[in-house]
DOPAMI-583964 format. One record per atom (N, C-alpha, C, O): residue number from 1; residue in one letter; atom name; x, y, z. Coordinates in steps of 0.2 Angstrom, whole numbers, plus 5000, padded with zeros to 4 digits. Each point is the difference from the previous one (the first is absolute). Example, Ala and Ser with C-alpha at 12.3 -4.5 7.8 and 13.67 -1.06 7.14 Angstrom:
2
+-----+---------+-------+------+------+------+
| num | residuo | atomo |   px |   py |   pz |
+-----+---------+-------+------+------+------+
|   1 |       A |     N | 5066 | 4972 | 5039 |
|   1 |       A |    CA | 4996 | 5006 | 5000 |
|   1 |       A |     C | 5004 | 5006 | 5000 |
|   1 |       A |     O | 5005 | 4999 | 5003 |
|   2 |       S |     N | 4993 | 5006 | 4993 |
|   2 |       S |    CA | 5004 | 5006 | 5001 |
|   2 |       S |     C | 4996 | 5005 | 5003 |
|   2 |       S |     O | 5003 | 5006 | 5001 |
+-----+---------+-------+------+------+------+
***
This chain:
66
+-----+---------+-------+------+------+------+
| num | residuo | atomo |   px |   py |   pz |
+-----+---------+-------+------+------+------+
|   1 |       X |     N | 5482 | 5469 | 5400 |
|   1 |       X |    CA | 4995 | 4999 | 5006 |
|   1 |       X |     C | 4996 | 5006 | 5000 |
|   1 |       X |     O | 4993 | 4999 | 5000 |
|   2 |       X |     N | 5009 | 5007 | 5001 |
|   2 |       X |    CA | 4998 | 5006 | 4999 |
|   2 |       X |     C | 4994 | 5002 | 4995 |
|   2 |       X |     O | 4995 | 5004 | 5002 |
|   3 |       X |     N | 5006 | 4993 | 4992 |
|   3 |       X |    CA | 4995 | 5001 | 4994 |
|   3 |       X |     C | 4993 | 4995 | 5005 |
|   3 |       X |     O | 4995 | 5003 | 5000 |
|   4 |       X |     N | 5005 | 4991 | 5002 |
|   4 |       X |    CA | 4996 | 4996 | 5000 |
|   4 |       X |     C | 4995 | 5005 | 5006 |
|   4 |       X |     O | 4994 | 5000 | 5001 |
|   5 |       X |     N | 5010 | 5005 | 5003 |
|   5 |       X |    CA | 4997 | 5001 | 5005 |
|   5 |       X |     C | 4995 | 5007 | 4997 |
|   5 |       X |     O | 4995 | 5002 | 5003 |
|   6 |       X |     N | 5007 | 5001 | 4991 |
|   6 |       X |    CA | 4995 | 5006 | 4997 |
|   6 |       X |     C | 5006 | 5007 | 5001 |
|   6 |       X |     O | 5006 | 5000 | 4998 |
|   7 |       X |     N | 4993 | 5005 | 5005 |
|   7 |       X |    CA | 5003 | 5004 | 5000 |
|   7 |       X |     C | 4998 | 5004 | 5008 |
|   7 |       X |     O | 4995 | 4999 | 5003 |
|   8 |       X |     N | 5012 | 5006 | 4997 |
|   8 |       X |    CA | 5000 | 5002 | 5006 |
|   8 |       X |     C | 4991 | 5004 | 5003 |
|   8 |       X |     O | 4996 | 5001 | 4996 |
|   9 |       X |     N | 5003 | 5000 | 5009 |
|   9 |       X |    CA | 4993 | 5003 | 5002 |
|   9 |       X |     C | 5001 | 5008 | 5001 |
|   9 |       X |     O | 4995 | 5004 | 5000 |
|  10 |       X |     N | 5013 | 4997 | 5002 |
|  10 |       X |    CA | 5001 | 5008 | 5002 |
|  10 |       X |     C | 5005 | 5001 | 4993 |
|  10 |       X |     O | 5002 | 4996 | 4996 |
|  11 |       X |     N | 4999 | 5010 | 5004 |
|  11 |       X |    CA | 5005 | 5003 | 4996 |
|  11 |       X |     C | 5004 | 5005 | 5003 |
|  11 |       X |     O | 4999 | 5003 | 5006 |
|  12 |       X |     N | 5007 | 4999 | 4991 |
|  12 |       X |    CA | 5006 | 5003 | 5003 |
|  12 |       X |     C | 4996 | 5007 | 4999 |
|  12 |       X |     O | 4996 | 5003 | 4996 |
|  13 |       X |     N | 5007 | 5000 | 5012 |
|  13 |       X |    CA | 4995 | 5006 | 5002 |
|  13 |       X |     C | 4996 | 5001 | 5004 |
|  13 |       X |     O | 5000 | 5005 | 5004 |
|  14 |       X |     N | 4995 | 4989 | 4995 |
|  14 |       X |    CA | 4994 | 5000 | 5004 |
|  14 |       X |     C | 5001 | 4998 | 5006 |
|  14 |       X |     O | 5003 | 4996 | 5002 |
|  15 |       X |     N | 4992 | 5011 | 5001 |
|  15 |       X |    CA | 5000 | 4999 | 5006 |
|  15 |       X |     C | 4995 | 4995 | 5004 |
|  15 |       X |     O | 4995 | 4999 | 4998 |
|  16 |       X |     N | 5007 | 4998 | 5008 |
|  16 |       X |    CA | 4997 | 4993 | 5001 |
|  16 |       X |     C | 5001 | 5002 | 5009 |
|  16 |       X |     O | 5003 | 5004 | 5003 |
|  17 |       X |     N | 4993 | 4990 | 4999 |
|  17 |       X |    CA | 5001 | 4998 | 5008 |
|  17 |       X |     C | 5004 | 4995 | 5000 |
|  17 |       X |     O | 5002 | 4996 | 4995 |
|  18 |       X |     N | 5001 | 5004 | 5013 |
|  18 |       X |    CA | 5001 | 4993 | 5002 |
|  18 |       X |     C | 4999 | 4996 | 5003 |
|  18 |       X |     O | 5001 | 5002 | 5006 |
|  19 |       X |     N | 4996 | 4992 | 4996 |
|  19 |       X |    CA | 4997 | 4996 | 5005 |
|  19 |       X |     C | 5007 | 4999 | 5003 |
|  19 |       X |     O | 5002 | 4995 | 4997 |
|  20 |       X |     N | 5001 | 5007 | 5006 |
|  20 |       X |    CA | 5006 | 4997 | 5005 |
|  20 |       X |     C | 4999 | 4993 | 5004 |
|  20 |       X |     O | 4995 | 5000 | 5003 |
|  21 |       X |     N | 5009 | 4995 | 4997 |
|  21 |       X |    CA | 5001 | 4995 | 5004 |
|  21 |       X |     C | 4999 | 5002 | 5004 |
|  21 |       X |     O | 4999 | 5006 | 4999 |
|  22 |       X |     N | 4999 | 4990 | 5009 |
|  22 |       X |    CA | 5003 | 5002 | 5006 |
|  22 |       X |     C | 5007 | 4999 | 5004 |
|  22 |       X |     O | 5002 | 5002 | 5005 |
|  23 |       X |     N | 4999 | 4996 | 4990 |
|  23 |       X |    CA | 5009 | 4999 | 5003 |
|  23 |       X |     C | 5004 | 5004 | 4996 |
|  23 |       X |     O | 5006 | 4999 | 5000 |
|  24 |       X |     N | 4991 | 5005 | 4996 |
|  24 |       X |    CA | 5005 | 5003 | 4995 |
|  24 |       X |     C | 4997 | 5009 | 5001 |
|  24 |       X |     O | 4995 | 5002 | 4997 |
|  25 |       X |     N | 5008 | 5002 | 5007 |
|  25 |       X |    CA | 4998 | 5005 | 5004 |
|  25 |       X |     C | 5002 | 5005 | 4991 |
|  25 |       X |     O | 5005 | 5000 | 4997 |
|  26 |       X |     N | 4988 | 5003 | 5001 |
|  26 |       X |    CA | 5002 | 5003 | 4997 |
|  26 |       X |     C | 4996 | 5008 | 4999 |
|  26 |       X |     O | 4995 | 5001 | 5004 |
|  27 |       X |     N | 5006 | 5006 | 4992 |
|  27 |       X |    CA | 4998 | 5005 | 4999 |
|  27 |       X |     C | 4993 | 5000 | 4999 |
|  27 |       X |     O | 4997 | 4997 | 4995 |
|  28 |       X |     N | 4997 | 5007 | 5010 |
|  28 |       X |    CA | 4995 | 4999 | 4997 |
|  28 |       X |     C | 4999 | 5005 | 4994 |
|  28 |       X |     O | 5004 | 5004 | 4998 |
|  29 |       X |     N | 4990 | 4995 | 4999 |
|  29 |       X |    CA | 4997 | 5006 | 4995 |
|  29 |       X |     C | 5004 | 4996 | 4991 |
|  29 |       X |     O | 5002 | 4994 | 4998 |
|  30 |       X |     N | 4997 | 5013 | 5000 |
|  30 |       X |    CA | 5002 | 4997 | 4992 |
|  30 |       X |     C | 5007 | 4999 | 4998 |
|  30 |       X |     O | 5005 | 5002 | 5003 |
|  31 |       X |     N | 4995 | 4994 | 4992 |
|  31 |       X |    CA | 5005 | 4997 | 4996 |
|  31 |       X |     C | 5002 | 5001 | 4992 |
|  31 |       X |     O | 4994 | 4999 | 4997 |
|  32 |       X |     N | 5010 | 5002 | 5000 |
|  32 |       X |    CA | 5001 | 5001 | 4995 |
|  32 |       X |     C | 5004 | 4993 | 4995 |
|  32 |       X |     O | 5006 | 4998 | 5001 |
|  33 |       X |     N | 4991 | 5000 | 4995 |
|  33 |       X |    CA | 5002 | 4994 | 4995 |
|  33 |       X |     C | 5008 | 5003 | 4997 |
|  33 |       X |     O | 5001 | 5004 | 4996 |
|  34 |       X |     N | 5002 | 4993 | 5006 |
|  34 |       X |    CA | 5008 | 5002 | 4997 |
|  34 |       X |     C | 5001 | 4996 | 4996 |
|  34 |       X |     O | 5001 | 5003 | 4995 |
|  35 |       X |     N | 4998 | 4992 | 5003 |
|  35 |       X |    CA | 5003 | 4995 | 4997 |
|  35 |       X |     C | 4995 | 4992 | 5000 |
|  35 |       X |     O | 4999 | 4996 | 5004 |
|  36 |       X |     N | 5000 | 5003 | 4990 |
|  36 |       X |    CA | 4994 | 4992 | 4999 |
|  36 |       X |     C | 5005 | 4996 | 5001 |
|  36 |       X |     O | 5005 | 5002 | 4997 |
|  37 |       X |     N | 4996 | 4990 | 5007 |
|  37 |       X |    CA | 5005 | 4997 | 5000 |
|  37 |       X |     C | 4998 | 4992 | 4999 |
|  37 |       X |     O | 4997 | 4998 | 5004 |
|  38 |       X |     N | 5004 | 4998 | 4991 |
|  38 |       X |    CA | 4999 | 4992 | 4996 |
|  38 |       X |     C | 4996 | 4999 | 5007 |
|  38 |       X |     O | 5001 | 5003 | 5006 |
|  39 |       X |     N | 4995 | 4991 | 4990 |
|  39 |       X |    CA | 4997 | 4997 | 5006 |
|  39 |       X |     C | 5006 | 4994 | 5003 |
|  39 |       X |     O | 5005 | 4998 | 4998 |
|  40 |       X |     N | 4991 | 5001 | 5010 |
|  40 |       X |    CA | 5006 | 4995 | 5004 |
|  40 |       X |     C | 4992 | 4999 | 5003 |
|  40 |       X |     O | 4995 | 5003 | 5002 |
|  41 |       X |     N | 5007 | 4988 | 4998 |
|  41 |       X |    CA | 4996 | 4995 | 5002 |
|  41 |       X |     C | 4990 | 5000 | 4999 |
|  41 |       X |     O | 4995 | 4999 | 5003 |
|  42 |       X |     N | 5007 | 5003 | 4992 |
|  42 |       X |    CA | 4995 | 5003 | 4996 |
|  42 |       X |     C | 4994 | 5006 | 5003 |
|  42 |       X |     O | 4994 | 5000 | 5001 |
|  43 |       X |     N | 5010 | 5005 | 4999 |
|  43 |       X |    CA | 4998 | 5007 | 5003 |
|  43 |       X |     C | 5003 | 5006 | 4997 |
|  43 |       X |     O | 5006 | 4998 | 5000 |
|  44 |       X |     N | 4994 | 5006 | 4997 |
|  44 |       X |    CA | 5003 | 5006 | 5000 |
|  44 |       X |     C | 5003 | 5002 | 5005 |
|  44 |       X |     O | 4999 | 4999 | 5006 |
|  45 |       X |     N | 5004 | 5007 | 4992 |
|  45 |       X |    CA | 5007 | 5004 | 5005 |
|  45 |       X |     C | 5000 | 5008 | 4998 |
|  45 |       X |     O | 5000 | 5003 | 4994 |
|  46 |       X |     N | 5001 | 4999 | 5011 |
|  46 |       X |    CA | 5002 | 5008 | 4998 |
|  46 |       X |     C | 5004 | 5004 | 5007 |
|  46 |       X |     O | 5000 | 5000 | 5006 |
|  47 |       X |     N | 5003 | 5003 | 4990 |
|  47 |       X |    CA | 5004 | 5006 | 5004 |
|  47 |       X |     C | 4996 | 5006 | 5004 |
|  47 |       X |     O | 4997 | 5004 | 4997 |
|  48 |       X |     N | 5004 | 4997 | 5006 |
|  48 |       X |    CA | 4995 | 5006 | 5003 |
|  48 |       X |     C | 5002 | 5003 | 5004 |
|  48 |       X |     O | 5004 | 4998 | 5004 |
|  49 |       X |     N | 4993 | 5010 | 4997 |
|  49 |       X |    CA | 5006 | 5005 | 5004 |
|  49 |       X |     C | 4992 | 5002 | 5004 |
|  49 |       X |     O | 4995 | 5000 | 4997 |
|  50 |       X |     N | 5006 | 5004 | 5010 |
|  50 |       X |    CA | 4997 | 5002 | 5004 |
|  50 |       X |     C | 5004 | 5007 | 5000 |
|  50 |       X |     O | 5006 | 5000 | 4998 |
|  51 |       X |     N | 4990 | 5006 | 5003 |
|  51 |       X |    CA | 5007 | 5007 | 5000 |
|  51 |       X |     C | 5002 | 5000 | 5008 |
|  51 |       X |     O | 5005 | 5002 | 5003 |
|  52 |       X |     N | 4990 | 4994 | 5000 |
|  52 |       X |    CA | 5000 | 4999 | 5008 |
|  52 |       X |     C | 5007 | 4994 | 5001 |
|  52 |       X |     O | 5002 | 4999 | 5006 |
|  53 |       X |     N | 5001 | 4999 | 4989 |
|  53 |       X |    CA | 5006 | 4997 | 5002 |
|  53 |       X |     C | 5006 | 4999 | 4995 |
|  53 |       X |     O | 4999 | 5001 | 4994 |
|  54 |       X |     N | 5008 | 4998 | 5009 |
|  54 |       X |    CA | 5004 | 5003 | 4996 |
|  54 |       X |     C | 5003 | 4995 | 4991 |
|  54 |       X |     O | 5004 | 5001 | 4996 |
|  55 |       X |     N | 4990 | 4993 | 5005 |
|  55 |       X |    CA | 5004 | 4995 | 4999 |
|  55 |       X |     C | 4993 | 4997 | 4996 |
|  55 |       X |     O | 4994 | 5001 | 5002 |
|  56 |       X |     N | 5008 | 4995 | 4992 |
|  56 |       X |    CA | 4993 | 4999 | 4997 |
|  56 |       X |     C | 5001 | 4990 | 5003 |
|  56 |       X |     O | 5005 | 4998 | 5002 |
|  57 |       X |     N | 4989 | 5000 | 4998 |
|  57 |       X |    CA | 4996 | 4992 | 5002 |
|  57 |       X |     C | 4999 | 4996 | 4992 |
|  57 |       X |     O | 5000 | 5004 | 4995 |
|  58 |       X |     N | 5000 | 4991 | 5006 |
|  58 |       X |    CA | 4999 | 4993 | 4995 |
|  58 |       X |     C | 4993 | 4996 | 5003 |
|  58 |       X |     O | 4999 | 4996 | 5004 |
|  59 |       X |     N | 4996 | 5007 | 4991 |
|  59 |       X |    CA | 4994 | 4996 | 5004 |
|  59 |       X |     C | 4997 | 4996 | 4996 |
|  59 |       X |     O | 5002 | 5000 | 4994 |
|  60 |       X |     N | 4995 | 4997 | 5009 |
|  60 |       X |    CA | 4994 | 4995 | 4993 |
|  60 |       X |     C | 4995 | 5001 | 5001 |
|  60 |       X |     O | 4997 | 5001 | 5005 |
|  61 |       X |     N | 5002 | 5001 | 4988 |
|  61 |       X |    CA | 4991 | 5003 | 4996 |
|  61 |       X |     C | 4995 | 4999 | 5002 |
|  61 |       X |     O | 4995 | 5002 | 4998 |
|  62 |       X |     N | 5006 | 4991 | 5010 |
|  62 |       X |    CA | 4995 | 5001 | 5003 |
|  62 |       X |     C | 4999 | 5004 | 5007 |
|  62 |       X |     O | 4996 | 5002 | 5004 |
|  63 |       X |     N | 5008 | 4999 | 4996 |
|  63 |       X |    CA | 5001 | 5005 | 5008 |
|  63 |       X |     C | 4999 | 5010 | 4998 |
|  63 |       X |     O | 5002 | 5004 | 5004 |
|  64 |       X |     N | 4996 | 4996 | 4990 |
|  64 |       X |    CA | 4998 | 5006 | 4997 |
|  64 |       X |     C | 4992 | 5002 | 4995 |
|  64 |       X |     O | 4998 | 4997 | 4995 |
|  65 |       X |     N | 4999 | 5009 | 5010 |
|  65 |       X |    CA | 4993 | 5002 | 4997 |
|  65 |       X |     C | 5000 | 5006 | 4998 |
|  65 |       X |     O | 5004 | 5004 | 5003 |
|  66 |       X |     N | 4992 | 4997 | 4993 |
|  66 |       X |    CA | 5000 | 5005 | 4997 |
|  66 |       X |     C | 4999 | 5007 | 5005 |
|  66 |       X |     O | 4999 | 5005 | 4998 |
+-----+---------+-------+------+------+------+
***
C-alpha cells in the first residue's frame, strides 16, 4: 500500500511543525522526525518528539509542515 502512495514527505531528523487537533492538547513550537511509520488508511505516520514534552506523538503527515 505504502509503495502506491510514493514516499515519505519528512525524513528522520527533520525538524517540522504540528497543526495539533483541538481536542488533542499538544507542545507548541518544533518537532523532531524520530521515526517514518507505513502508511495506515492511506496516509503516512511518524514518531515525533517536542523537547517541550517528555514523551514522543504518533502523527499523520498530514497534521505536519514544514
Amino acid at each position: 500500500m505504502s509503495e502506491a502512495l510514493g514516499r515519505h514527505k519528512y525524513a528522520v531528523g527533520q525538524v517540522v511543525q504540528l497543526q495539533a487537533r483541538p481536542y488533542e492538547p499538544a507542545a507548541k513550537g518544533a518537532y523532531t522526525i524520530v521515526r517514518q511509520l507505513p502508511a495506515d488508511n492511506g496516509e503516512f505516520a511518524y514518531r515525533v518528539k517536542s523537547s517541550a514534552e517528555p514523551h514522543e506523538r504518533m502523527v499523520r503527515e498530514s497534521q505536519l509542515k514544514r
